[in-house]
ZADO-1210 file (C-alpha; in nm, 4 decimals, padded with zeros to 6 digits):
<atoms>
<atom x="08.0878" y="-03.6599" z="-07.5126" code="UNK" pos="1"/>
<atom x="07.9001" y="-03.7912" z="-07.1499" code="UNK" pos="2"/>
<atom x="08.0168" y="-04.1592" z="-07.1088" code="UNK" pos="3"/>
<atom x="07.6447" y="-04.2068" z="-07.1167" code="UNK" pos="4"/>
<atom x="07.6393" y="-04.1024" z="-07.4656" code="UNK" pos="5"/>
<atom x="07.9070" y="-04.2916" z="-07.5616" code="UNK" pos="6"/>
<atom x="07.6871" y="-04.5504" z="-07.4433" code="UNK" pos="7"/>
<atom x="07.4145" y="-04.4436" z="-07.6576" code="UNK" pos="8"/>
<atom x="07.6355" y="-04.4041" z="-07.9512" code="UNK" pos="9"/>
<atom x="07.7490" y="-04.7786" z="-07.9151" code="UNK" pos="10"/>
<atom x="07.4199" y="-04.9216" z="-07.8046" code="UNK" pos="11"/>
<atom x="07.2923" y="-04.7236" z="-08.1529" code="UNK" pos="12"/>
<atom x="07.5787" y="-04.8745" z="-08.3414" code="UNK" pos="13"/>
<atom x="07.4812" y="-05.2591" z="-08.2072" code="UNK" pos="14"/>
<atom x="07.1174" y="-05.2301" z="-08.3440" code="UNK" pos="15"/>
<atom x="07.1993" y="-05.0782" z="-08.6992" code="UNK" pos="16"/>
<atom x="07.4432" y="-05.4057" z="-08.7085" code="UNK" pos="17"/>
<atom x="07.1765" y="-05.5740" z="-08.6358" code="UNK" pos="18"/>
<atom x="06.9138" y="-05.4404" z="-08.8649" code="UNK" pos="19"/>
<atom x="07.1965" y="-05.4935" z="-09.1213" code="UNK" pos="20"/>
<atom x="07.2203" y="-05.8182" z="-09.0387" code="UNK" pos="21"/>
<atom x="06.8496" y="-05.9376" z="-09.0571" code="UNK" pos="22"/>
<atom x="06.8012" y="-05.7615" z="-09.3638" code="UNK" pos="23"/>
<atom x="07.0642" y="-05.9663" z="-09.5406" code="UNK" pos="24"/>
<atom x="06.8925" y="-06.2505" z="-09.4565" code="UNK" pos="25"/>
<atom x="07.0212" y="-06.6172" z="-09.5080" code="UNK" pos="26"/>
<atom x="07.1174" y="-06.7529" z="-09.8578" code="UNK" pos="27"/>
<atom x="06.9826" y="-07.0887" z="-09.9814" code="UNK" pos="28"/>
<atom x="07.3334" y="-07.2576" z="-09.9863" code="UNK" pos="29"/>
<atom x="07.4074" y="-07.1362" z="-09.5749" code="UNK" pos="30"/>
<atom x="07.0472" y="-07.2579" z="-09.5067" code="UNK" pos="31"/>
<atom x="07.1069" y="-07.6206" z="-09.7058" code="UNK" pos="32"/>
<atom x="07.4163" y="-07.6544" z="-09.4932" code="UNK" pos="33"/>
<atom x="07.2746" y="-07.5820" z="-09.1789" code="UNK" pos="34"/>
<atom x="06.9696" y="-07.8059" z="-09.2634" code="UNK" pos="35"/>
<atom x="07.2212" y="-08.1041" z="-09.2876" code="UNK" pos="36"/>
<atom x="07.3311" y="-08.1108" z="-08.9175" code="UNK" pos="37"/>
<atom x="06.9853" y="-08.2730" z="-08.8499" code="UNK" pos="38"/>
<atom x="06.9259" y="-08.4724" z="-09.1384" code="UNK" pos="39"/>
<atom x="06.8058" y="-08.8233" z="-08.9595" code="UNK" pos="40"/>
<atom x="07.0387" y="-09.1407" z="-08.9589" code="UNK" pos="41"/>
<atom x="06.9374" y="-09.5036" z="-08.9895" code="UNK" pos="42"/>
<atom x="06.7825" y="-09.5602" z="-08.5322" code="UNK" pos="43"/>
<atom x="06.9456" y="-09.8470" z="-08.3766" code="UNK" pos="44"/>
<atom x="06.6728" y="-09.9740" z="-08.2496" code="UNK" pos="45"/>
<atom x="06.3262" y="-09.9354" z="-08.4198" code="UNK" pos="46"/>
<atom x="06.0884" y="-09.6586" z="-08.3339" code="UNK" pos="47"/>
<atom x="05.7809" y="-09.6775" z="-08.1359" code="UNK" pos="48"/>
<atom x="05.5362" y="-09.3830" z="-08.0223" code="UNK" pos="49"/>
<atom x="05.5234" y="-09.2962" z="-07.6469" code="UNK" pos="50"/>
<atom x="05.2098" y="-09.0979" z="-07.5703" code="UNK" pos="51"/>
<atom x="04.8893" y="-09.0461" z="-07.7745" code="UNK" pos="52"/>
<atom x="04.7815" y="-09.0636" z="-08.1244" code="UNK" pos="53"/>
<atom x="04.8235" y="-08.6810" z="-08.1456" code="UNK" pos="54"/>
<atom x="04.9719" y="-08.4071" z="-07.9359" code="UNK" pos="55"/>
<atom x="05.2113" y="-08.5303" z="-07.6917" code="UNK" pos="56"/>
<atom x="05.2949" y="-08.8438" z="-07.8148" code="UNK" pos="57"/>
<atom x="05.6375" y="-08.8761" z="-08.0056" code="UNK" pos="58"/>
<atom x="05.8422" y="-09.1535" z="-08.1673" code="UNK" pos="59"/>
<atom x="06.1632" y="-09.2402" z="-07.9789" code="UNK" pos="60"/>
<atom x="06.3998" y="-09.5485" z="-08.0103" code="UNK" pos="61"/>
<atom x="06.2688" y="-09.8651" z="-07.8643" code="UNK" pos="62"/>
<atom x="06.5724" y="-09.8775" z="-07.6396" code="UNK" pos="63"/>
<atom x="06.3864" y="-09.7770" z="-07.3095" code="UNK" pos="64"/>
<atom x="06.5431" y="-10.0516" z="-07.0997" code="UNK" pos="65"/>
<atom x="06.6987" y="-09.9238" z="-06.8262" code="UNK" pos="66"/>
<atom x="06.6326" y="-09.5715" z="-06.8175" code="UNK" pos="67"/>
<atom x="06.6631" y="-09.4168" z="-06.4458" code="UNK" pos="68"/>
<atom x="06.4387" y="-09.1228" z="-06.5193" code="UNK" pos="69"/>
<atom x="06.2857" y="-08.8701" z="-06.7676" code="UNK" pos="70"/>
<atom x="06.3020" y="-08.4616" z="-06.7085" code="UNK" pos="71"/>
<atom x="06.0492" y="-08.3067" z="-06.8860" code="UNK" pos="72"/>
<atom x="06.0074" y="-07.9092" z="-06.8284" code="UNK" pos="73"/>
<atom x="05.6994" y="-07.7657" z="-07.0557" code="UNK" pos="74"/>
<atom x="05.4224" y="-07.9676" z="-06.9312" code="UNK" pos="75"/>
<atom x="05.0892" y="-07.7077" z="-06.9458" code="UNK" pos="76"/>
<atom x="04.8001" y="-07.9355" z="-06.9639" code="UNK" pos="77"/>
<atom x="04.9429" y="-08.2180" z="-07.0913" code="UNK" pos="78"/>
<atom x="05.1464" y="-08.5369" z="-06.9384" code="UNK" pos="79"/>
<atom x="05.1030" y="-08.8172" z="-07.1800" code="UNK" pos="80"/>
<atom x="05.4206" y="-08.8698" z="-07.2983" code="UNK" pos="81"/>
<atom x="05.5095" y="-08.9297" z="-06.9265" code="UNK" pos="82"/>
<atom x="05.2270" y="-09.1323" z="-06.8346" code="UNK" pos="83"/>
<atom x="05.3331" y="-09.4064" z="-07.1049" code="UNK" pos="84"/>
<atom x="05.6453" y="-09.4020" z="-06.9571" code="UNK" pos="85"/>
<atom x="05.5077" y="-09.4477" z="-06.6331" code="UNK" pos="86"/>
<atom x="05.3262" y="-09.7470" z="-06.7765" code="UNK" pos="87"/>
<atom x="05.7028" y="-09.8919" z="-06.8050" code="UNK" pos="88"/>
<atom x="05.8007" y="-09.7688" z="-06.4704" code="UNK" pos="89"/>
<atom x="06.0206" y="-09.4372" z="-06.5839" code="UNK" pos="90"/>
<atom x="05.9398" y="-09.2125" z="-06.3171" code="UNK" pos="91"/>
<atom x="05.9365" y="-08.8397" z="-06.4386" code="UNK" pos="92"/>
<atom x="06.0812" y="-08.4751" z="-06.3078" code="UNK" pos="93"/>
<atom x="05.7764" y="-08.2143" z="-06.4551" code="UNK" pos="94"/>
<atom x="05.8276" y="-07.8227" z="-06.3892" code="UNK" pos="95"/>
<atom x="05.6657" y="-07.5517" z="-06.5789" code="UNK" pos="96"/>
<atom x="05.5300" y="-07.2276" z="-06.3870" code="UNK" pos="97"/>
<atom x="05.2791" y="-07.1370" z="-06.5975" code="UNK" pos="98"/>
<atom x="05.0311" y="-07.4184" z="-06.4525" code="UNK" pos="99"/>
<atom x="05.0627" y="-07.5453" z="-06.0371" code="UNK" pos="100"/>
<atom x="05.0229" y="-07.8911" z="-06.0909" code="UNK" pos="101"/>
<atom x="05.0773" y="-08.1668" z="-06.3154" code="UNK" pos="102"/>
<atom x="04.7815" y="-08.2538" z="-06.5017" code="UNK" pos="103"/>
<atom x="04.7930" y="-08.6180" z="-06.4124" code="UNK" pos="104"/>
<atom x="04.8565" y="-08.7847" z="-06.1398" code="UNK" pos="105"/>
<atom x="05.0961" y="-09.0604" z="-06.0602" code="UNK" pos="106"/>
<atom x="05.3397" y="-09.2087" z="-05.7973" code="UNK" pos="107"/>
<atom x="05.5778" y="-09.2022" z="-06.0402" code="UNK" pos="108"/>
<atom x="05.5518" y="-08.8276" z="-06.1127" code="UNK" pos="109"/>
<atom x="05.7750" y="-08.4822" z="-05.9846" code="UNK" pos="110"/>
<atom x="05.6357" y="-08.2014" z="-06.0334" code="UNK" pos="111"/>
<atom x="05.7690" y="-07.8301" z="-05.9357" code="UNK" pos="112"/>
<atom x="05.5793" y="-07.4801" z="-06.0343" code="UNK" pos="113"/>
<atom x="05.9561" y="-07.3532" z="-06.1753" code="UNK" pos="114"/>
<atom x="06.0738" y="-07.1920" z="-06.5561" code="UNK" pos="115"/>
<atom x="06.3847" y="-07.3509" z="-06.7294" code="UNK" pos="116"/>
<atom x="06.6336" y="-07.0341" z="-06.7663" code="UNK" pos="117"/>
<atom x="06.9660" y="-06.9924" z="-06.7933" code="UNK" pos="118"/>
<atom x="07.0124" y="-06.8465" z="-06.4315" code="UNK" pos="119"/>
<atom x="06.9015" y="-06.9590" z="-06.1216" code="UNK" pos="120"/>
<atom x="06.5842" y="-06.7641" z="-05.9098" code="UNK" pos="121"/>
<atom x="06.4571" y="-06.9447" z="-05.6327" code="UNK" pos="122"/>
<atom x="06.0918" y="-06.9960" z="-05.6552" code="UNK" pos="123"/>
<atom x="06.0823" y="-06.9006" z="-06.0390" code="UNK" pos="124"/>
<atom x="06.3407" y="-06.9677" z="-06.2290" code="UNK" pos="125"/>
<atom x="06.6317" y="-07.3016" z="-06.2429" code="UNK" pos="126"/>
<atom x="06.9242" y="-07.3715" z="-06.5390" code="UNK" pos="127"/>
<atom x="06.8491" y="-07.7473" z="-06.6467" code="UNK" pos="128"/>
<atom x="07.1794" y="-07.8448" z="-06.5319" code="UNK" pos="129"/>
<atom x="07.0848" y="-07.7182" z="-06.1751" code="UNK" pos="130"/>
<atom x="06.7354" y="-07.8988" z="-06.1767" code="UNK" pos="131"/>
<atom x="06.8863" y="-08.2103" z="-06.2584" code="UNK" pos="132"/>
<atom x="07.1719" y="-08.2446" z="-06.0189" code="UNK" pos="133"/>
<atom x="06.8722" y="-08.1397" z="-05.7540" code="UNK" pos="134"/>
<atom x="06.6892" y="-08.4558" z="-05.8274" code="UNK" pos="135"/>
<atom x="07.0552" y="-08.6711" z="-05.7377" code="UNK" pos="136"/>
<atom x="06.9138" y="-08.9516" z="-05.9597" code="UNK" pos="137"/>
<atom x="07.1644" y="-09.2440" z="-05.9097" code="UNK" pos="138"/>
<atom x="07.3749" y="-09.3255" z="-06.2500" code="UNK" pos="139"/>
<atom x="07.1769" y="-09.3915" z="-06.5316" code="UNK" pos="140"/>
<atom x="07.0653" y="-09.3293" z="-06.8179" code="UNK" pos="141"/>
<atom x="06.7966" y="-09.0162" z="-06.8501" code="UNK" pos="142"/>
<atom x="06.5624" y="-08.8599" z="-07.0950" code="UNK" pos="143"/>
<atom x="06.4742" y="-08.5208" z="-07.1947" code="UNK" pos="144"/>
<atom x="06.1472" y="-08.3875" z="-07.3333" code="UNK" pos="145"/>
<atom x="06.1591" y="-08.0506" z="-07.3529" code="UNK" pos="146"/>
<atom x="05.8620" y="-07.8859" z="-07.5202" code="UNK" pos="147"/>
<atom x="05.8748" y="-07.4843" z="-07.3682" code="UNK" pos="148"/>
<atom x="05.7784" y="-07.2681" z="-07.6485" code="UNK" pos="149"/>
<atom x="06.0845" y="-07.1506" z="-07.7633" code="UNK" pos="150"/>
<atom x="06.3151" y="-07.0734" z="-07.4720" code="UNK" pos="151"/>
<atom x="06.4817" y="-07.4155" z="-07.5613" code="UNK" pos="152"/>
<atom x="06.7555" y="-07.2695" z="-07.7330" code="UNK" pos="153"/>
<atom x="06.9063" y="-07.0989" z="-07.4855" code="UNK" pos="154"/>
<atom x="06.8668" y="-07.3946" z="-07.2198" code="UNK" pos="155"/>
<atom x="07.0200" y="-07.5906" z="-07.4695" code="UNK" pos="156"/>
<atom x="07.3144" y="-07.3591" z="-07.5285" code="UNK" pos="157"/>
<atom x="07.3651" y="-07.3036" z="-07.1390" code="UNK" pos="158"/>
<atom x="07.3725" y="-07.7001" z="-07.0647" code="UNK" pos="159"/>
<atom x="07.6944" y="-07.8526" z="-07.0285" code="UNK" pos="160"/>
<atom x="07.7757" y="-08.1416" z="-07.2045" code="UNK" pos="161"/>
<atom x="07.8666" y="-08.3538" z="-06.8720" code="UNK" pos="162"/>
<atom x="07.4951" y="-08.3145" z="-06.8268" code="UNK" pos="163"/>
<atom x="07.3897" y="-08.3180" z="-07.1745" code="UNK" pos="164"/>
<atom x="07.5643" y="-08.7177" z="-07.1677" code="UNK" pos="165"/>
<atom x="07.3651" y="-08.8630" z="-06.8906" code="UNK" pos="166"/>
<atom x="07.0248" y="-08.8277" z="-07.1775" code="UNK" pos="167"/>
<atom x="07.0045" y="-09.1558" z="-07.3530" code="UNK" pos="168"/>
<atom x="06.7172" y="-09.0327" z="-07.5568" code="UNK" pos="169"/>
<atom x="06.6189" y="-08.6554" z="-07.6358" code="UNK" pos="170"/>
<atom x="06.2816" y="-08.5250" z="-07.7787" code="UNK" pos="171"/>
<atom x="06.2519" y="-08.1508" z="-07.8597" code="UNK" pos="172"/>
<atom x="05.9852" y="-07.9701" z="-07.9555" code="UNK" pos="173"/>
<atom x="06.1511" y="-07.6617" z="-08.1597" code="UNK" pos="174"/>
<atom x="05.9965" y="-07.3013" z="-08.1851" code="UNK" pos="175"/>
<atom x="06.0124" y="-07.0029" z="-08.3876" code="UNK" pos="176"/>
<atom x="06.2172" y="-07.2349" z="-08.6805" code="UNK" pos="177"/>
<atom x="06.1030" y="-06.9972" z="-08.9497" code="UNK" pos="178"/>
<atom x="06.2578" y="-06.6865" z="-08.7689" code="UNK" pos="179"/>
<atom x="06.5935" y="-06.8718" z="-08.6514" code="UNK" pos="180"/>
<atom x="06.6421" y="-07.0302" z="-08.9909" code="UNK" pos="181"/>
<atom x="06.5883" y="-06.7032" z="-09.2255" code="UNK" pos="182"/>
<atom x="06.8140" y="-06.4306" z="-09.0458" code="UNK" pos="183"/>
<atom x="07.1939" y="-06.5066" z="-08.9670" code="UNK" pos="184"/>
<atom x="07.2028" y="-06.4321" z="-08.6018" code="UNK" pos="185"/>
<atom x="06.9333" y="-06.6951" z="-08.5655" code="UNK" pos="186"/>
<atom x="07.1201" y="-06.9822" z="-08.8194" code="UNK" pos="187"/>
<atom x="07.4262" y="-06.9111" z="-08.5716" code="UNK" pos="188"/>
<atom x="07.2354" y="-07.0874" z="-08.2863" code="UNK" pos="189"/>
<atom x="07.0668" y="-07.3114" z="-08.4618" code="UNK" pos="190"/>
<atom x="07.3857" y="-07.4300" z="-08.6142" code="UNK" pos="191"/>
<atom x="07.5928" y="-07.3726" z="-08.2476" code="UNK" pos="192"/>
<atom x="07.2789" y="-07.5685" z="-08.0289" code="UNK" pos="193"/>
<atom x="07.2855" y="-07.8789" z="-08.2985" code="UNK" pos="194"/>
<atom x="07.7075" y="-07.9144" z="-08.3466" code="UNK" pos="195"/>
<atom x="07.6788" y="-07.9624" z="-07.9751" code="UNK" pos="196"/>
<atom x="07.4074" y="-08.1952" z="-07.9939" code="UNK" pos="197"/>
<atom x="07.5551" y="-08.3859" z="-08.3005" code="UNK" pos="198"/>
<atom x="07.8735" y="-08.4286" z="-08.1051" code="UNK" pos="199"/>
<atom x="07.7145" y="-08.6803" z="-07.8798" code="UNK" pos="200"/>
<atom x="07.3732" y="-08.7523" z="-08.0461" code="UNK" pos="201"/>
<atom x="07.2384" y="-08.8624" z="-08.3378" code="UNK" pos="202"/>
<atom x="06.9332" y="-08.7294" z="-08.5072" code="UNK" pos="203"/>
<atom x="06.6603" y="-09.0528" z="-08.6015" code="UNK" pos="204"/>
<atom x="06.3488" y="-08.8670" z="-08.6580" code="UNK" pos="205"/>
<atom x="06.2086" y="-08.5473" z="-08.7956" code="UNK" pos="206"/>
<atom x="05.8139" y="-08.4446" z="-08.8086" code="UNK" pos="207"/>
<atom x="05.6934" y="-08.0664" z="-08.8738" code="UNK" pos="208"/>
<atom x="05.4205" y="-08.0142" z="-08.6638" code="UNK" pos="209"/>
<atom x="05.0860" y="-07.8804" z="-08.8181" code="UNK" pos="210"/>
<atom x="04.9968" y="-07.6731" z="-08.5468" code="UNK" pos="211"/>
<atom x="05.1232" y="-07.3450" z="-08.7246" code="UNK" pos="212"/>
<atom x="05.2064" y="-07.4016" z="-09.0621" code="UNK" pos="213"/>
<atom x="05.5634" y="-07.3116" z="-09.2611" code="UNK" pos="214"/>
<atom x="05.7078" y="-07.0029" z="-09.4393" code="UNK" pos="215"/>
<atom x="05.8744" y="-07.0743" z="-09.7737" code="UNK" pos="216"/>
<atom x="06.1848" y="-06.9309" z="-09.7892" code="UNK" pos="217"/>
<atom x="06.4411" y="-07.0052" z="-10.0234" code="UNK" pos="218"/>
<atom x="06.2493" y="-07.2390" z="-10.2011" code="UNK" pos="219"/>
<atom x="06.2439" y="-07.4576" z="-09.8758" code="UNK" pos="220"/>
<atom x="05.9154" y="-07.4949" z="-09.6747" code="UNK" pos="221"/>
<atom x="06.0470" y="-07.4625" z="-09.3084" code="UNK" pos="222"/>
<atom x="05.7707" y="-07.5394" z="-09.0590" code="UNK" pos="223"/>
<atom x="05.7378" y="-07.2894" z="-08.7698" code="UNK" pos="224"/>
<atom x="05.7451" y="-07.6141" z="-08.5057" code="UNK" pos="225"/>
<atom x="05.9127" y="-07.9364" z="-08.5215" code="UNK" pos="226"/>
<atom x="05.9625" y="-08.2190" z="-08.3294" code="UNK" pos="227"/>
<atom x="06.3163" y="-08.3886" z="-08.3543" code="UNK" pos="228"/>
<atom x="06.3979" y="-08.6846" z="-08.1742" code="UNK" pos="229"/>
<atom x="06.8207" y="-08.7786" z="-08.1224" code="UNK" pos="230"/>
<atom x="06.9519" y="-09.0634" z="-07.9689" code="UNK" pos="231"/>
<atom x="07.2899" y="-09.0713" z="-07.7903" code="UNK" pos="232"/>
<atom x="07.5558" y="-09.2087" z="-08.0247" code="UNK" pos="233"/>
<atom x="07.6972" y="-09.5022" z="-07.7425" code="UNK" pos="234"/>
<atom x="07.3975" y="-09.6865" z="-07.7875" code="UNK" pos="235"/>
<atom x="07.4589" y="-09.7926" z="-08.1477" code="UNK" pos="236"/>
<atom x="07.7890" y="-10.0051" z="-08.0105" code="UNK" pos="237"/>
<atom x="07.4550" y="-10.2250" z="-07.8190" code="UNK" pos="238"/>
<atom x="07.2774" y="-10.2659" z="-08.1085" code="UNK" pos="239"/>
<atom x="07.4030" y="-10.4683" z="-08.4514" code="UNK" pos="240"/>
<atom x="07.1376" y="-10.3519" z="-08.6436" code="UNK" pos="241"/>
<atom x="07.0448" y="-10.0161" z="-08.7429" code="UNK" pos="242"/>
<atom x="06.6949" y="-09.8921" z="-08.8733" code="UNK" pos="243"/>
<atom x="06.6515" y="-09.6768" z="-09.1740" code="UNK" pos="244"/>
<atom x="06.4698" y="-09.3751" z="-09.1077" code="UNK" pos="245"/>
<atom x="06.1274" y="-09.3137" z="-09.2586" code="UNK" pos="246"/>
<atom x="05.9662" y="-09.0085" z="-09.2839" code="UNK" pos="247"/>
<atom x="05.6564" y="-08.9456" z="-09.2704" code="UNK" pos="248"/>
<atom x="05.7064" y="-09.2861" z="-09.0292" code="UNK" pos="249"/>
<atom x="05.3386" y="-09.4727" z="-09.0185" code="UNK" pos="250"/>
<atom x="05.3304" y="-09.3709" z="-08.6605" code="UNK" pos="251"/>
<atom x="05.3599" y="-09.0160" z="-08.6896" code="UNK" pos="252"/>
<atom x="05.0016" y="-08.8441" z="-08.6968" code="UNK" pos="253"/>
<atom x="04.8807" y="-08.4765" z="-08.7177" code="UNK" pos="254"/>
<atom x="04.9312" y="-08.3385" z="-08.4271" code="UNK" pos="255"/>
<atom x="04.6024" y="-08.1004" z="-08.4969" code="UNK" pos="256"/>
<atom x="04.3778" y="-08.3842" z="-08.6759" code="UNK" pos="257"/>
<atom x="04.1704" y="-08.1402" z="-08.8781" code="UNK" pos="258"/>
<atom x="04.4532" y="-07.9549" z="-09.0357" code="UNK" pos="259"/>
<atom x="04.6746" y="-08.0902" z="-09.3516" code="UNK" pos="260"/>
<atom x="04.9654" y="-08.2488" z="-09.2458" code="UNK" pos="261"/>
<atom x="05.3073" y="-08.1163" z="-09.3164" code="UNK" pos="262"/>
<atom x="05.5937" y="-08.2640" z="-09.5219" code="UNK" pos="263"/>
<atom x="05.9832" y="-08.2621" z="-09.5379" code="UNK" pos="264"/>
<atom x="06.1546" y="-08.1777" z="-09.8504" code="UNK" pos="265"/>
<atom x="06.4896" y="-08.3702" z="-09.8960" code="UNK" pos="266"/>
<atom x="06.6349" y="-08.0689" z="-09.8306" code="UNK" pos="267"/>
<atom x="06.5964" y="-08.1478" z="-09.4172" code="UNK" pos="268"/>
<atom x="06.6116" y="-08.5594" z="-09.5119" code="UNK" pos="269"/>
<atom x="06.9017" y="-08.5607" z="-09.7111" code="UNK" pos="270"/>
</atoms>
């Protein structure tokens, strides 16, 4: 046999792994278990919403004292989030490629036409780790907001955690949760991208956004976005309270306003 179809023959043997693999599926138990790594803990310090009534805005600790700067790649046409932080004189690093300017403007606003990847092209493409050492923001405290329609969970898998510490506060818009959380290759980076997170971070707030519904599966409605909000786990030695998480929280709102809103089971509450 050609080394080129040895290649094939390999290459062939990969995908039927593969199809085996999806068609398995993920059991309810495996699913429950990887639904408690973001269960929410008790905030310590309340939550407020940054942004608008609606999409864009999201609730994040009131602990915004201090913070050096905000990186926020996935902007398309909308900068409100970083506008109210603005309003408390956060400046904030934008990039997104798909649009060539920020939609709003502001002295306090970066913006650069680039994609978050996990390799470097000049022009196109920067890993999150590179952007932010670009930017040589003195030390600080940072936040993330990272809302780019899916490819987060390889930018989160590719960021080191030397990087990953200097976010005080981290708001994620998450993608495709219906097809990560129902086929085991996809529940192995879900459960890889949050023990990294949950080593440093703590998960305060949870809410499924209505833009695109949920698939039942496993007698568990899992919404296809949702919006998760973690807090970096120093920050509850400067606090000696602690706030118990509510969900739905009375500041969450539907993110589309004519469409029902979604709810949590306790199976992602705990």
């Amino acid at each position: 046999m050609t080394f080129r179809g040895r290649v094939f023959r390999v290459l062939q043997h990969l995908l039927a792994l593969l199809r085996a693999s999806m068609a398995v599926g993920v059991q309810a138990g495996e699913l429950r278990s990887a639904l408690k790594l973001i269960h929410p803990k008790p905030s310590p310090a309340p939550l407020v919403r940054i942004g608008v009534s609606g999409d864009g805005g999201y609730l994040v600790p009131d602990d915004l004292e201090g913070l050096v700067a905000c990186f926020s790649p996935g902007v398309a046409e909308s900068a409100n989030f970083e506008l109210a932080l603005a309003e408390r004189g956060v400046r904030s690093f934008m990039a997104d490629y798909s649009v060539d300017s920020s939609p709003l403007d502001n002295d306090l606003f970066d913006f650069e036409k680039l994609f978050l990847a996990t390799h470097n092209q000049a022009g196109k493409f920067i890993r999150l780790d590179d952007w932010i050492a670009s930017k040589k923001q003195a030390n600080g405290d940072l936040v993330l907001q990272m809302d780019i329609e899916g490819n987060e969970w390889p930018i989160l898998a590719d960021l080191s955690a030397e990087t990953l510490s200097r976010f005080r506060i981290i708001v994620l818009e998450l993608h495709g949760m219906d097809n990560l959380l129902t086929n085991p290759l996809g529940i192995e980076t879900f459960t890889s991208v949050f023990r990294k997170l949950n080593d440093q971070f703590s998960v305060v707030h949870l809410h499924a956004n209505n833009c695109c519904g949920a698939l039942r599966y496993q007698g568990i409605d899992i919404p296809r976005v949702l919006e998760v909000t973690l807090i970096r786990n120093d920050r509850y030695q400067t606090s000696n309270k602690v706030f118990e998480s509510t969900i739905p929280n009375p500041l969450d709102v539907p993110n589309v306003p004519r469409r029902k809103e979604l709810s949590l089971s306790k199976d992602w509450l705990g």
